[in-house]
C-alpha positions as CSV (number, residue, x, y, z in Angstrom):
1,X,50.4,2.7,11.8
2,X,51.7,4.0,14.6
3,X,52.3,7.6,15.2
4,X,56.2,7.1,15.7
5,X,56.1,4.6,12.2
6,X,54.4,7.1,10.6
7,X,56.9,9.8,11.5
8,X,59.9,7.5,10.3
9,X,58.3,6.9,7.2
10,X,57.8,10.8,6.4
11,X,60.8,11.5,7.4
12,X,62.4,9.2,5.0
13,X,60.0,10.0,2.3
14,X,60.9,13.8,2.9
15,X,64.8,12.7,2.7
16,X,64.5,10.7,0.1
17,X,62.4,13.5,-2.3
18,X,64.8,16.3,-1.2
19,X,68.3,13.8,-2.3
20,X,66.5,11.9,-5.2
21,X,69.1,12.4,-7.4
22,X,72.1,12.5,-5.2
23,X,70.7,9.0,-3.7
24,X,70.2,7.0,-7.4
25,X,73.6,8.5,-8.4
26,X,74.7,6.9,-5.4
27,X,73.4,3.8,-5.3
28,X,75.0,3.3,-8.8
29,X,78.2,4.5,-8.4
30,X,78.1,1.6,-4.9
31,X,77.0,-0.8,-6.9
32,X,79.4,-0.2,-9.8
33,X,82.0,0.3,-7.3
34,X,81.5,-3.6,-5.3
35,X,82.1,-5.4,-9.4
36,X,84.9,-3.1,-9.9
37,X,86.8,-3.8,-6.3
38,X,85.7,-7.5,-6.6
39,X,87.2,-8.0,-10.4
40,X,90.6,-5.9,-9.1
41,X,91.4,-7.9,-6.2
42,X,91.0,-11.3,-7.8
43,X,92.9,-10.6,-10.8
44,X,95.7,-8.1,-9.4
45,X,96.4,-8.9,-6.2
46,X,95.5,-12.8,-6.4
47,X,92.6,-12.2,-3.4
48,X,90.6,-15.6,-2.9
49,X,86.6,-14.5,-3.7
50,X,85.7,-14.0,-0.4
51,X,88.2,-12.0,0.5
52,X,87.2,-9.9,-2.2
53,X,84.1,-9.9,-1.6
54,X,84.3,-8.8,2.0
55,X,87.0,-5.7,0.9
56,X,84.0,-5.3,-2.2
57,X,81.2,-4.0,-0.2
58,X,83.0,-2.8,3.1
59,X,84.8,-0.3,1.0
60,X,82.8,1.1,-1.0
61,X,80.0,1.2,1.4
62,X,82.5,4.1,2.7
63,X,83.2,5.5,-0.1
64,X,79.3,5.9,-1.3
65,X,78.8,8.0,2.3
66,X,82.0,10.4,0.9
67,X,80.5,10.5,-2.6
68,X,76.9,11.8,-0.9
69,X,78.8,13.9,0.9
70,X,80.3,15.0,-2.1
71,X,77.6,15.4,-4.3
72,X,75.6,17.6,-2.3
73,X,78.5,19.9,-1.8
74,X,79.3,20.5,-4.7
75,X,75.3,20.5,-6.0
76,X,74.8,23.1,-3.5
77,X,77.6,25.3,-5.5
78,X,76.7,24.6,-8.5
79,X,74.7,27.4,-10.3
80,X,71.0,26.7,-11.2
């Protein structure tokens, strides 16, 4: 491994040990988020699938970078 690999990979180890929570939070709520957006469009607004799909996971791929956001915010007010 190379010394710029290896320094990527701490790096994301480091980020991902320091958000844990924050980041499996967020990857649920995403995930949750692209059934939900699909499900809505088809059956409110009469969207064909793909259409849906497309809106389903460009969306809340936004939304899950707000909700990190967020989250660590308001975890970093939040008494311990």
């Amino acid at each position: 491994m190379t010394e710029f690999t290896s320094g990527i990979f701490n790096a994301t180890k480091s980020v991902y040990s320091n958000n844990r929570g924050s980041i499996l939070r967020t990857i649920v709520y995403t995930i949750g988020h692209f059934f939900i957006a699909i499900t809505v469009l088809m059956l409110l607004a009469d969207v064909p699938f793909m259409i849906a799909l497309t809106d389903a996971i460009v969306e809340p791929l936004a939304n899950s970078i707000w909700y990190f956001m967020l989250d660590k915010f308001w975890a970093s007010k939040v008494k311990k």
